[in-house]
C-alpha positions in Angstrom: -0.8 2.8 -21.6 2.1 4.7 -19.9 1.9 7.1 -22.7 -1.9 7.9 -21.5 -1.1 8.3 -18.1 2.4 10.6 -18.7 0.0 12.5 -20.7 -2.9 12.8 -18.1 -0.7 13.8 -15.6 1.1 16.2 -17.4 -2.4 17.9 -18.5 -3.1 18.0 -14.8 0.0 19.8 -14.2 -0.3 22.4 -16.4 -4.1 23.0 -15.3 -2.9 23.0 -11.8 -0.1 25.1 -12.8 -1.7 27.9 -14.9 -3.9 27.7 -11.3 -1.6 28.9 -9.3 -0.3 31.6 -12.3 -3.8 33.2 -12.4 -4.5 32.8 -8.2 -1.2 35.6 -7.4 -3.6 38.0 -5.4 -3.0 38.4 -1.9 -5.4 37.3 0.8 -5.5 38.0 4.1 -6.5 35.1 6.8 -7.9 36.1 9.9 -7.1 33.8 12.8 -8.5 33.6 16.2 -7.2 36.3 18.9 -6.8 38.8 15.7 -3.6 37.1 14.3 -3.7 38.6 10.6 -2.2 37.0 8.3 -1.8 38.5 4.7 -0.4 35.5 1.8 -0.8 34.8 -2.1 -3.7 32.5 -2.4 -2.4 29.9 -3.9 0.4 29.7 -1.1 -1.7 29.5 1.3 -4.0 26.4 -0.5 -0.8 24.9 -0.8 -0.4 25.1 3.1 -3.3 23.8 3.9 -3.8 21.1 1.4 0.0 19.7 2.7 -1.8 19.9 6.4 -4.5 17.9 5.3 -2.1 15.0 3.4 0.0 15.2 6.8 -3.1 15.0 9.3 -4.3 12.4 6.9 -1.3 10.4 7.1 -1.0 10.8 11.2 -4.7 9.6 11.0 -3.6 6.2 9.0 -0.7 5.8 11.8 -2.5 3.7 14.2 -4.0 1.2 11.6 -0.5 0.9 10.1 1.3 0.0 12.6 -0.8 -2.5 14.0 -1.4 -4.1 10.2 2.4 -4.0 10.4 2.7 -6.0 13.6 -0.4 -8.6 12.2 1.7 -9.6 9.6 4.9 -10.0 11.3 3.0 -12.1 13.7 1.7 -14.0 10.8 5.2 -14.3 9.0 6.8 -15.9 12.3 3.9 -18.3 13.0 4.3 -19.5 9.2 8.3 -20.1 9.6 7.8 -22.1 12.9 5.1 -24.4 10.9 6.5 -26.5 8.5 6.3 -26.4 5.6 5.6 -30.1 3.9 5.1 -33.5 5.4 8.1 -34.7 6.9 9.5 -38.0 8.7 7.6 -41.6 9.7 4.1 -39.1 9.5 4.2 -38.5 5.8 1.5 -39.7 3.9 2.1 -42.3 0.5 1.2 -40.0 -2.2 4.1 -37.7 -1.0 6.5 -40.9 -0.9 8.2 -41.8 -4.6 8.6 -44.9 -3.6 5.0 -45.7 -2.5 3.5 -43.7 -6.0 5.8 -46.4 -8.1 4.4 -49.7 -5.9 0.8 -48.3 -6.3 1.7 -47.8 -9.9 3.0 -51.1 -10.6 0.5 -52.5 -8.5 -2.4 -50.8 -11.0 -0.4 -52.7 -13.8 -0.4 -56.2 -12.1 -4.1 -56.3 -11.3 -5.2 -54.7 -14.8 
């Protein structure tokens, strides 16, 4: 299976590579207030797609942080709880002693 997906992505990088071999031309990018702006194509699609992946990931941000902060709060609550039965309150199937008496008990009666 890795062999299948080293191969994929390397056919994706050479498709993506001989892109940006054949897109060399220069383009010019008119911006607001007549800024001109004169790049190789596939420089400036590089630009923009990192923009987008970096508003994308200050987008996610919010949401991350406070999934962060549910599970911390959910990681404390679970160490303050315990974690088994424990003292005079524990029931008899999670005493040995009280498992053998039943057990012998079962013998006695049978």
């Amino acid at each position: 299976m890795r062999i299948i997906v080293w191969a994929l992505w390397l056919i994706l990088f050479v498709v993506l590579f001989g892109f940006a071999v054949t897109n060399t031309a220069a383009v010019e990018l008119h911006m607001l207030g007549g800024f001109t702006w004169q790049a190789p194509l596939i420089a400036l699609l590089l630009i923009f797609f990192l923009g987008g992946v970096l508003f994308g990931l200050l987008a996610a941000l919010p949401a991350w942080f406070r999934v962060r902060m549910e599970l911390r709060r959910i990681r404390k609550s679970m160490r303050a709880q315990p974690v088994g039965p424990s003292g005079p309150e524990r029931s008899a199937a999670a005493d040995p002693d009280s498992i053998q008496s039943v057990a012998q008990g079962a013998r006695t009666t049978s």
